[in-house]
C-alpha positions, -999 to +999 in steps of 0.1 A: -791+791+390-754+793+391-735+779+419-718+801+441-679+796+440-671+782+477-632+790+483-614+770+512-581+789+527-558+763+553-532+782+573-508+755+595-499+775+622-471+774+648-494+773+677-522+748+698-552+759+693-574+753+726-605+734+731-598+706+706-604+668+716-575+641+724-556+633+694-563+589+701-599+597+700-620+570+675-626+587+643-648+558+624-685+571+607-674+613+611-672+631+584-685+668+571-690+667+530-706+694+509-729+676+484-739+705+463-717+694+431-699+660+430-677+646+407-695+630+377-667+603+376-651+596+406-625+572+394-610+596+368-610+631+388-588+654+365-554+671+378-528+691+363-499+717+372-502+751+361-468+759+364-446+726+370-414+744+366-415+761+399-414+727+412-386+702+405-399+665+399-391+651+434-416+677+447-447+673+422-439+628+422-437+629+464-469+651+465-487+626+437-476+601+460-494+610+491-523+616+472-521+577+455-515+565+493-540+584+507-566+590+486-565+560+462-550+535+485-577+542+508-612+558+493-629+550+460-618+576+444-595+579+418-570+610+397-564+610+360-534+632+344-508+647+365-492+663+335-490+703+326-519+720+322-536+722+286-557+755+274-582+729+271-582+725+308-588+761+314-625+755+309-634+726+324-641+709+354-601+701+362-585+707+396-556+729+383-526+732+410-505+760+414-472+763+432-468+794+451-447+810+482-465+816+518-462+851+529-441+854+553-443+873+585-473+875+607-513+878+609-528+902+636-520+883+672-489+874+663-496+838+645-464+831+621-478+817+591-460+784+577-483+777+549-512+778+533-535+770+506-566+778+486-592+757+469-625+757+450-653+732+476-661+701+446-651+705+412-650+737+391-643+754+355-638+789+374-603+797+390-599+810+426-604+851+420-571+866+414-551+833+415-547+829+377-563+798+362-557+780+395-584+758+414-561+750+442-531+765+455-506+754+473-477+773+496-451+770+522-432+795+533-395+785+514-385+782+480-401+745+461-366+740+457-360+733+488-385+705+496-357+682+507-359+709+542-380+686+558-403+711+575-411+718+536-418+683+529-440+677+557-463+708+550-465+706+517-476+668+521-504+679+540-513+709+525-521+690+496-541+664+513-566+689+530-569+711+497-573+679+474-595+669+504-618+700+493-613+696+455-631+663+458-660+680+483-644+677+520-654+707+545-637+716+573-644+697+603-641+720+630-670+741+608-696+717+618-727+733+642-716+704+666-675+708+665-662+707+700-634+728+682-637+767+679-604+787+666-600+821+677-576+831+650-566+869+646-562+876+607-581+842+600-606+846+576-645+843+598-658+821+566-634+795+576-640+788+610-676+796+614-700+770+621-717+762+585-752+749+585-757+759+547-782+742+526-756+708+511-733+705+537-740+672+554-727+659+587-719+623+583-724+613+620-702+622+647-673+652+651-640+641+638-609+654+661-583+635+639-596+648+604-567+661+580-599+690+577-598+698+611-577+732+620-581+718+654-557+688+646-527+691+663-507+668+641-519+692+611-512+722+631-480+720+652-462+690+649-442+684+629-422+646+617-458+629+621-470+613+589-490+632+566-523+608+567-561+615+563-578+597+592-606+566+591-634+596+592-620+615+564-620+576+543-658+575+553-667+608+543-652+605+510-667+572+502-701+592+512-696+613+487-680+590+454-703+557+465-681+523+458-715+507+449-743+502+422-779+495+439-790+459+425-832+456+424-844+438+447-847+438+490-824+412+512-817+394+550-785+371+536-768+369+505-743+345+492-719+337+462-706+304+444-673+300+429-693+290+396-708+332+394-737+324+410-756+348+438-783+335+459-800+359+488-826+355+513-854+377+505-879+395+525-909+384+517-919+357+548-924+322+540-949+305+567-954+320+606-917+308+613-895+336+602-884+326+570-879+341+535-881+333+500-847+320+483-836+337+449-814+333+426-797+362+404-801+353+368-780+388+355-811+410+355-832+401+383-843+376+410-856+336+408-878+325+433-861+291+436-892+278+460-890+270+505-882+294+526-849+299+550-833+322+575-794+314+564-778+304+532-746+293+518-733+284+481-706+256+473-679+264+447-704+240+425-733+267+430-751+240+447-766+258+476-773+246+513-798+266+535-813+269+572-846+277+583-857+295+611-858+264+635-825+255+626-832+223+599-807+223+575-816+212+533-794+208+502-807+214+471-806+189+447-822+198+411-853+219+417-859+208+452-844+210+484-835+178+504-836+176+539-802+172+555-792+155+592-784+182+619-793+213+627-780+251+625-777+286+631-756+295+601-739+279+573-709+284+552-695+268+522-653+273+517-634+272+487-627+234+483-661+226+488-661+220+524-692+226+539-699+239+576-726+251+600-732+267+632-747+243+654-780+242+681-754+240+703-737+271+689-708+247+681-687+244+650-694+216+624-680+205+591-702+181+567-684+146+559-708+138+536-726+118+558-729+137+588-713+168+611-676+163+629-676+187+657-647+212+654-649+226+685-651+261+700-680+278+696-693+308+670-725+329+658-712+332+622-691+310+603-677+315+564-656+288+548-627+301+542-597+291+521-580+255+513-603+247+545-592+271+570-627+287+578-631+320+601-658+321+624-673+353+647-689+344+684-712+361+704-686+385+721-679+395+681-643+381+684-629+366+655-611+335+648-595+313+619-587+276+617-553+268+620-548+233+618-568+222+645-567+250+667-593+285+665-565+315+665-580+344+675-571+372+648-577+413+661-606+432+654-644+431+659-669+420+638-706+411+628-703+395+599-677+376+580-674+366+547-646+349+520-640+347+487-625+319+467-593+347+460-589+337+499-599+375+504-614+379+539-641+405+548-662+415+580-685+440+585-674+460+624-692+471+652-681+505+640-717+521+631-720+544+602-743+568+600-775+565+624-794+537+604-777+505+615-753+497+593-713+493+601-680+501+585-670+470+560-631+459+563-607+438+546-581+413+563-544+422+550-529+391+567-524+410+599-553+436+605-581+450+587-583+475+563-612+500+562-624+499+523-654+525+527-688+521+528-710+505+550-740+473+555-750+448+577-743+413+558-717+410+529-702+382+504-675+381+477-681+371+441-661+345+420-647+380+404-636+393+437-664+421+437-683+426+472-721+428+471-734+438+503-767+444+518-780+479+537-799+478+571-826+489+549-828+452+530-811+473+499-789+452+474-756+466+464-724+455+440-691+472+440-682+491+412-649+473+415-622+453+430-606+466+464 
């Protein structure tokens, strides 16, 4: 059966629309998507111009821009072309942009219209009736020519980012059957600010105030000078939709990497009355039993892998069998010179001198090793610190699992939930915060190729599709 053509129309609007929430609300895990028809290949979405020259350059580069800031620098997915349109993109699936005016005047109740624009909901071979070829359309209520006005630049940035944002598969926010946010709009079209609850449309979890979907967002509505941004919600719901990551066989507690390419997990199957799991190894296409059983595990740059069991005894393995080691743990982390370290009994920090633990102080539930031998450690409270010389510095953020990669590339999984199932929003240090990359899990590590694998609160195995 043929899909039905679902148009989007975006009026900003020179006035506050009431009963919309705070503007510093959180925004992590919302999202509203319409999953009806995706994009095959989300990392080489189509775009064009249908008529460039009613644009000079510095208007069509700044609004590819925002879309590469936005879009690329923070979601999987990915835009291929930016040239004019060819009649070969006329029928097929390619979001096809066309520069028009706003209409100018008003709408029934007075509401002065500063622009607008119209889009096909996912991708499309059919045009928006009566607009020529076009799959989106973008307005504001000057001449192009005149994007240097900066009330032009600012609307046409985000403009584009909300109609893009449907192009890819992005409803609008306040349309969700749980949206505190209601406009009464005179002259607004009912099908855009209707609750939807149409078969396709999902609601990622919880309503998003600070969406660049939301008619109810003051920044995207009334004021103007504030940067033209999509917020932490809109990055989660597009990664819903264009998934960063490929499902590996096979069901896991822990997971870690070696600098050599290898990838050991703790499985689920239990190993004696204690609590622990079989040990695997990834050998390309599917899972070794390597033997024992163990509730934590960690990987040396060597591939030589260390382990704790359930009542905190600690073993190296050493050819086909693993040795018993002195101490005992709670975790255990290997960094990228080979240093070894564990969580202690005692909950306190230790690093392996080949002979036996040095105590470290401060105190920590989970430990990775970190670069040149500055590990980073989480504690109960879900702070995080780093080694710096001989002192823990406490770095922002909150976190339940850590992980590093020998690229010094520094990952934790929040306390930011996702979705209702138990797993939590997966970041990336950038040397003075962390970056939201999409997606969601529970425990993570990062490959000698820089590539995260990550497991689900489901036991699911997943690689990324590529680097962040």
């Amino acid at each position: 059966m043929k899909r039905p053509l679902i148009l989007i129309l975006l009026l900003f609007k020179v006035s506050v629309v009431a009963g919309c929430r705070s503007r510093n609300e959180s925004s992590d895990a919302k999202g509203f998507v319409y999953t009806g028809k995706t994009w095959k290949d989300s990392q080489h979405i189509p775009i064009c111009w249908l008529n460039p020259e009613t644009a000079v350059p510095e208007v069509r580069d700044d609004l590819k821009l925002i879309i590469q800031q936005q879009y690329e620098g923070r979601t999987g997915v990915r835009f291929v072309g930016w040239q004019t349109c060819g009649a070969e993109d006329l029928t097929k699936e390619v979001i096809r942009v066309r520069f028009s005016q706003a209409p100018q005047g008003t709408v029934d109740g007075g509401l002065t219209i500063s622009s607008a624009g119209r889009s096909i909901l996912g991708p499309a071979s059919t045009a928006v009736p009566g607009e020529a070829n076009a799959t989106l359309i973008i307005r504001v209520k000057l001449d192009w020519n005149n994007y240097s006005l900066e009330s032009n630049r600012w609307t046409g940035r985000k403009v584009f980012l909300h109609e893009v944002g449907h192009a890819i598969g992005l409803a609008h926010e306040h349309q969700r059957d749980d949206s505190s946010c209601h406009p009464q709009i005179d002259g607004l079209n009912p099908g855009n600010v209707e609750p939807i609850t149409a078969p396709g449309y999902v609601k990622i979890s919880a309503y998003d105030a600070l969406s660049v979907m939301n008619y109810c967002n003051n920044s995207y509505s009334s004021s103007e000078g504030i940067d033209a941004t999509i917020s932490v919600g809109d990055v989660q719901a597009v990664n819903y939709l264009h998934d960063l990551f490929s499902e590996v066989a096979g069901n896991a507690k822990e997971i870690a990497t070696g600098a050599d390419g290898s990838v050991w997990i703790i499985g689920t199957d239990p190993v004696g009355a204690n609590g622990d799991f079989g040990i695997y190894k990834w050998d390309g296409s599917t899972w070794q039993n390597q033997g024992g059983g163990a509730a934590h595990i960690a990987v040396a740059p060597n591939g030589v892998a260390w382990i704790v069991n359930s009542i905190g005894e600690i073993f190296r393995r050493e050819g086909a069998t693993w040795a018993h080691m002195p101490g005992a743990g709670k975790d255990i982390a290997a960094g990228s010179d080979g240093s070894i370290y564990v969580i202690g009994g005692d909950s306190g920090i230790y690093k392996w001198d080949n002979t036996t633990w040095q105590n470290y102080g401060g105190q920590a539930t989970n430990i990775a090793g970190g670069h040149n031998g500055n590990p980073w450690v989480v504690n109960s409270e879900h702070q995080i610190f780093q080694l710096q010389g001989s002192a823990w510095v406490q770095q922002p953020g909150l976190a339940n699992d850590i992980a590093t990669g020998s690229d010094g590339s520094v990952w934790v999984t929040g306390t930011d939930p996702v979705g209702v199932n138990g797993n939590f929003g997966i970041y990336k240090w950038d040397g003075s915060t962390w970056q939201n990359q999409g997606g969601s899990g529970i425990k993570i590590a990062v490959d000698r190729n820089g590539l995260l694998w990550k497991i689900s609160s489901s036991n699911n195995i997943f690689l990324a599709k590529r680097l962040f």
